[in-house]
VEXDREN-2710 file (C-alpha; in Angstrom, 1 decimal):
% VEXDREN-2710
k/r/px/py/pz
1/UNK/114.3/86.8/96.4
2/UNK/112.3/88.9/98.8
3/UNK/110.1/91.9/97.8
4/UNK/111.8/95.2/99.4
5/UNK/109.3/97.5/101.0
6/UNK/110.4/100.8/102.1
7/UNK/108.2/102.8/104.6
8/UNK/109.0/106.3/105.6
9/UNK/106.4/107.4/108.7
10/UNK/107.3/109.7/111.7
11/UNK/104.8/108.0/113.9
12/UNK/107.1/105.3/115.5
13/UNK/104.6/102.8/117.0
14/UNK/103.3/102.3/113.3
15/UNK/106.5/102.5/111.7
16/UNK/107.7/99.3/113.5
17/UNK/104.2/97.5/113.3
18/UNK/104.0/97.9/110.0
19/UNK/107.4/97.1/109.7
20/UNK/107.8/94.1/111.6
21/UNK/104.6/92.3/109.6
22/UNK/105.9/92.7/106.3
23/UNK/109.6/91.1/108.0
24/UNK/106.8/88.2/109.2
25/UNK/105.9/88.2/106.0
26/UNK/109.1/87.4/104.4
27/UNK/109.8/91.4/102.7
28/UNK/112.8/93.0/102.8
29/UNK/111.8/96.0/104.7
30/UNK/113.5/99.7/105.0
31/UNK/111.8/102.2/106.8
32/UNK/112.8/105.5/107.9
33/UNK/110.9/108.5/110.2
34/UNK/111.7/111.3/108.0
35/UNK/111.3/111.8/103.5
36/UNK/115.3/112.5/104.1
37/UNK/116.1/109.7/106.2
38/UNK/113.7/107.7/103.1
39/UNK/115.2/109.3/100.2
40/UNK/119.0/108.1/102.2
41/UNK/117.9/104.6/101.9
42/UNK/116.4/104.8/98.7
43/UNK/120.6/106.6/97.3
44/UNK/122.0/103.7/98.8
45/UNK/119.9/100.6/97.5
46/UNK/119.6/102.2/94.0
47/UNK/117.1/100.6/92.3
48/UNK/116.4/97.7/94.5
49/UNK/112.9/99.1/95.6
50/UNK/109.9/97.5/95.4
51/UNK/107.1/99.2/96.5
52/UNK/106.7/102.6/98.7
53/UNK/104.5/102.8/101.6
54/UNK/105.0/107.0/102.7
55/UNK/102.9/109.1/104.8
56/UNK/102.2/112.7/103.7
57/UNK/102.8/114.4/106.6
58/UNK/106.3/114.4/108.0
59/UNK/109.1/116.6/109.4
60/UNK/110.7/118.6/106.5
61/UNK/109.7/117.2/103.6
62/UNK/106.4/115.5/102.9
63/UNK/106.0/111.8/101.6
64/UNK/104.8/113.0/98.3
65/UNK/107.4/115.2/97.6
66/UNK/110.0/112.1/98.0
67/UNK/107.8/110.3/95.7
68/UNK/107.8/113.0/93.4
69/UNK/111.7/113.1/93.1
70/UNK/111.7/109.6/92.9
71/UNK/109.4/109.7/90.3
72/UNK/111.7/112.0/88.6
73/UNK/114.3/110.0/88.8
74/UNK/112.8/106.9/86.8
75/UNK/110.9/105.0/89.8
76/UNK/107.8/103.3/88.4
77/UNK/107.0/101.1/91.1
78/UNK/103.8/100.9/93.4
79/UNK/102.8/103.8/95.6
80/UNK/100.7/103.7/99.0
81/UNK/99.9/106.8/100.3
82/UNK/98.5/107.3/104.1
83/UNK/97.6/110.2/106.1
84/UNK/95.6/111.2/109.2
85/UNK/95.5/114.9/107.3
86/UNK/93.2/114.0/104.6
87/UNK/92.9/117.0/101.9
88/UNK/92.1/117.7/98.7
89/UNK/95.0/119.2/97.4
90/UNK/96.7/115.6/98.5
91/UNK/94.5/113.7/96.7
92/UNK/95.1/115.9/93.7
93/UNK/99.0/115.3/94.2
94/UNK/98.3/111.6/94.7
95/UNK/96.7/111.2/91.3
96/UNK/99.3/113.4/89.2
97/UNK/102.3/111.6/91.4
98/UNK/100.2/107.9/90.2
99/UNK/100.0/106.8/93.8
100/UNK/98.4/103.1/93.9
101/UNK/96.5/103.6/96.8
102/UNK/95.5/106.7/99.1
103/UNK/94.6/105.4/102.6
104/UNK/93.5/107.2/106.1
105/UNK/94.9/106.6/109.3
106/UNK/94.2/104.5/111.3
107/UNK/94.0/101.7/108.9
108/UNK/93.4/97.6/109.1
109/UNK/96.7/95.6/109.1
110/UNK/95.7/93.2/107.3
111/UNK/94.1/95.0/104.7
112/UNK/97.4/96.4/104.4
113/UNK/99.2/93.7/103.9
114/UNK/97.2/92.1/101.6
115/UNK/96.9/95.4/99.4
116/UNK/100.7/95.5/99.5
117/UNK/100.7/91.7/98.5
118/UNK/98.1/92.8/95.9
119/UNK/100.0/95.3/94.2
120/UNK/103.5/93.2/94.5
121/UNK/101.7/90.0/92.6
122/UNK/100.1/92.5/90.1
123/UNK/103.4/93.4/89.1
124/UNK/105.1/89.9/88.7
125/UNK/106.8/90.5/91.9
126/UNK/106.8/87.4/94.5
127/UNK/107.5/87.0/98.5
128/UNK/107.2/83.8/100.4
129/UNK/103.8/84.7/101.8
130/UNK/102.5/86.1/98.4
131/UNK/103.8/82.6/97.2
132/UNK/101.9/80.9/99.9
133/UNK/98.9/83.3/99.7
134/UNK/98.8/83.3/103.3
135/UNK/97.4/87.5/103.0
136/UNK/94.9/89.1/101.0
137/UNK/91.7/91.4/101.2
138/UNK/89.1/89.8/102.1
139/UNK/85.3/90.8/102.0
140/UNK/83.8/92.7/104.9
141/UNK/81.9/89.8/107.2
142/UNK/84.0/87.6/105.4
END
């Protein structure tokens, strides 16, 4: 069964790259523009949730304050934070909210993937490509 990654971004373009390589990938992906249209997604699939990739900065509600409800509400799974808004007072929020990873925009793809793959394997959790280790970080010049 396929890892489900949701992703909640408003910037479009990178909402459907992003996207579309983890479907390449063989995920289950949700993904939603707004923490509303995220949280939405996250009611109706109760529990079936893998990992969160959310950006911090969005209409309405941030990405961290979805992760904090979800939080509340008993979700334990990895956490990748991204933002082009870098501050301290996110970082802080990162760390109390136990994000996995706290990444600036713009960001490698591949690096991406592989940390998502990376946290996913860490936690027992399998997709095809994980399977196949076809992704993974790899070291600069390498």
């Amino acid at each position: 069964m396929a890892a489900t990654v949701l992703i909640v971004d408003d910037e479009t373009l990178l909402l459907r790259t992003l996207s579309n390589a983890l479907r390449d990938d063989g995920y289950e992906v949700l993904s939603a523009g707004s923490a509303e249209g995220g949280e939405a997604l996250l009611e109706s699939r109760m529990g079936t949730v893998d990992l969160m990739v959310l950006d911090v900065k969005l209409p309405g509600r941030s990405g961290l304050d979805l992760l904090e409800g979800q939080r509340k509400r008993g979700y334990v799974g990895p956490a990748v934070v991204m933002t082009a808004f870098d501050s301290p007072d996110s970082e802080g929020r990162c760390r109390q909210l136990a994000v996995d990873r706290y990444l600036r925009k713009p960001f490698d793809l591949e690096a991406m993937l592989g940390l998502i793959q990376n946290l996913l394997s860490g936690r027992g959790i399998q997709t095809s490509s994980a399977a196949n280790g076809t992704h993974g970080l790899t070291p600069e010049g390498g």
